[in-house]
C-alpha positions in Angstrom: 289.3 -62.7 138.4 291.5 -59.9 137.9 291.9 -58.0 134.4 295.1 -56.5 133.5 294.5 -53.1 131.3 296.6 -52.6 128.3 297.8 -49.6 127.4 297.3 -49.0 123.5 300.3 -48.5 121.7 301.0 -45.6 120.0 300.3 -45.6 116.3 303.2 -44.5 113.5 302.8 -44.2 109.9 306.2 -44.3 107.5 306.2 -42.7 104.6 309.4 -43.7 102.9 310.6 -45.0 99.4 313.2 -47.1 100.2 312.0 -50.9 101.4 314.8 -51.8 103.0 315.1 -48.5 105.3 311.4 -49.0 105.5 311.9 -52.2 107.0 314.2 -51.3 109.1 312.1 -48.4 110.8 309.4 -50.7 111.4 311.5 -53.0 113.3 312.5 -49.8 114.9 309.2 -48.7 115.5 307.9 -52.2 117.3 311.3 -51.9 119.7 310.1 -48.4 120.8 306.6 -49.8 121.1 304.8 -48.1 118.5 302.1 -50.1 116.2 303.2 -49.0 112.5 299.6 -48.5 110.5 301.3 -48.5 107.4 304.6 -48.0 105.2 303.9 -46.2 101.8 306.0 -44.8 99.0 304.4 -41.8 98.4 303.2 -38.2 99.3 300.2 -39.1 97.7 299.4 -42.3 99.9 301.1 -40.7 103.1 298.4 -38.1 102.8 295.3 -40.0 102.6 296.3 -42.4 105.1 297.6 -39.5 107.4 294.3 -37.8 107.4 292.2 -40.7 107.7 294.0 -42.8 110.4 295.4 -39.8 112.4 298.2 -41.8 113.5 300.7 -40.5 116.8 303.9 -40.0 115.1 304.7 -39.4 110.6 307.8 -40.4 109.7 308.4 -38.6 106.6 311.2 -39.4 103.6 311.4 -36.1 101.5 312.2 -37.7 98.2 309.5 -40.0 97.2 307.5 -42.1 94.7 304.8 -40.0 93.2 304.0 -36.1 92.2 304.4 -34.6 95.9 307.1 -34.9 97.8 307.8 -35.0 101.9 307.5 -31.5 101.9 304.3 -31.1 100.3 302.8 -34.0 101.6 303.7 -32.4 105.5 302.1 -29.2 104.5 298.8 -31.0 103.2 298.9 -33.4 106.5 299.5 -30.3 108.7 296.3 -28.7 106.9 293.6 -31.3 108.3 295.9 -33.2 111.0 297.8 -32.1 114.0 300.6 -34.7 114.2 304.2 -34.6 114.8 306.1 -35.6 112.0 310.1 -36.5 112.1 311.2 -35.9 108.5 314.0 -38.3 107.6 316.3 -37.7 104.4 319.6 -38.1 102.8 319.7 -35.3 101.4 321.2 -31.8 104.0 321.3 -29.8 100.5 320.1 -25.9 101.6 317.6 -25.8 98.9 316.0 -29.5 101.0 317.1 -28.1 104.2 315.1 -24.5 103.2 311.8 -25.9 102.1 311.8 -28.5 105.3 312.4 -25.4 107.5 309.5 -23.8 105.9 306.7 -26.6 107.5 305.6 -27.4 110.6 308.2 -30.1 112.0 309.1 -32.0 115.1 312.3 -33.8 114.2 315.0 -33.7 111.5 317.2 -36.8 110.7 319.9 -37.3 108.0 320.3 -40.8 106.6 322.0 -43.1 107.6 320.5 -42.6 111.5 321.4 -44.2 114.2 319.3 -46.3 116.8 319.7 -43.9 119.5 319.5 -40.8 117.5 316.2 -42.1 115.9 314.6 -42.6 119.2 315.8 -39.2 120.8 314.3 -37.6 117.8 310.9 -39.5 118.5 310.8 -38.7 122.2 311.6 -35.3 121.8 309.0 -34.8 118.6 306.2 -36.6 120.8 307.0 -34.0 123.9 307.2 -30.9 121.6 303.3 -32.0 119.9 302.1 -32.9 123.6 303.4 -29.4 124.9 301.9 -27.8 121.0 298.6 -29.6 122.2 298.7 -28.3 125.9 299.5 -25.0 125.1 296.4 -25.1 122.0 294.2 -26.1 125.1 295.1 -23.3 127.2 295.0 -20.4 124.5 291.1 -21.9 123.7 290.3 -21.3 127.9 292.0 -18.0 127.5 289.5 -17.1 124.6 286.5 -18.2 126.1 
């Protein structure tokens, strides 16, 4: 008998206040075959869950629940966890826009998104860590 192999899907963790746009990007998510690990409300929870379940793809609200915002919570994630994270805001103020620039970010998207633009972001996050990774690998050879 012949077994097929399944690829695993890729796994996503939202970190987003809103429940409804939450919703929505799981739905999203499923469509572009990604397994969402969990949708939180906070820096705070988008953090722990970050580091511990070093998911494929963070999509990251700015203004949350909680003491720490999207920014923050990308700085502390970037500190034990190399993973791309799309942030994805309503707000294009240059004070939001400023501290966003300042972290290490694959994707920027301005609510309300679009299907398509939401996946073009993702693909194009997801090639820009693989290519971060790849390039990581080759300046460790270089060094040895």
């Amino acid at each position: 008998m012949h077994a097929d192999l399944v690829a695993s899907k890729p796994r996503a963790l939202i970190v987003e206040d809103e429940i409804l746009i939450a919703e929505e990007l799981k739905a999203r998510l499923s469509l572009l075959g990604f397994m969402v690990i969990a949708a939180v409300d906070s820096g705070e929870e988008g953090i722990a869950i970050a580091t511990r379940e070093r998911p494929d793809l963070v999509l990251m609200d700015i203004r949350l629940k909680g003491t720490k915002d999207g920014v923050q919570a990308t700085r502390e994630i970037h500190e034990q966890v190399d993973v791309p994270i799309v942030y994805l805001t309503a707000y294009s103020d240059r004070l939001t826009v400023d501290r966003a620039r300042g972290t290490e970010y694959d994707g920027f998207i301005l609510k309300p998104f679009r299907a398509g633009e939401l996946q073009s972001t993702i693909e194009i996050a997801m090639q820009r860590h693989a290519i971060r990774l790849k390039n990581k690998g080759k300046d460790k050879e270089q060094k040895s």
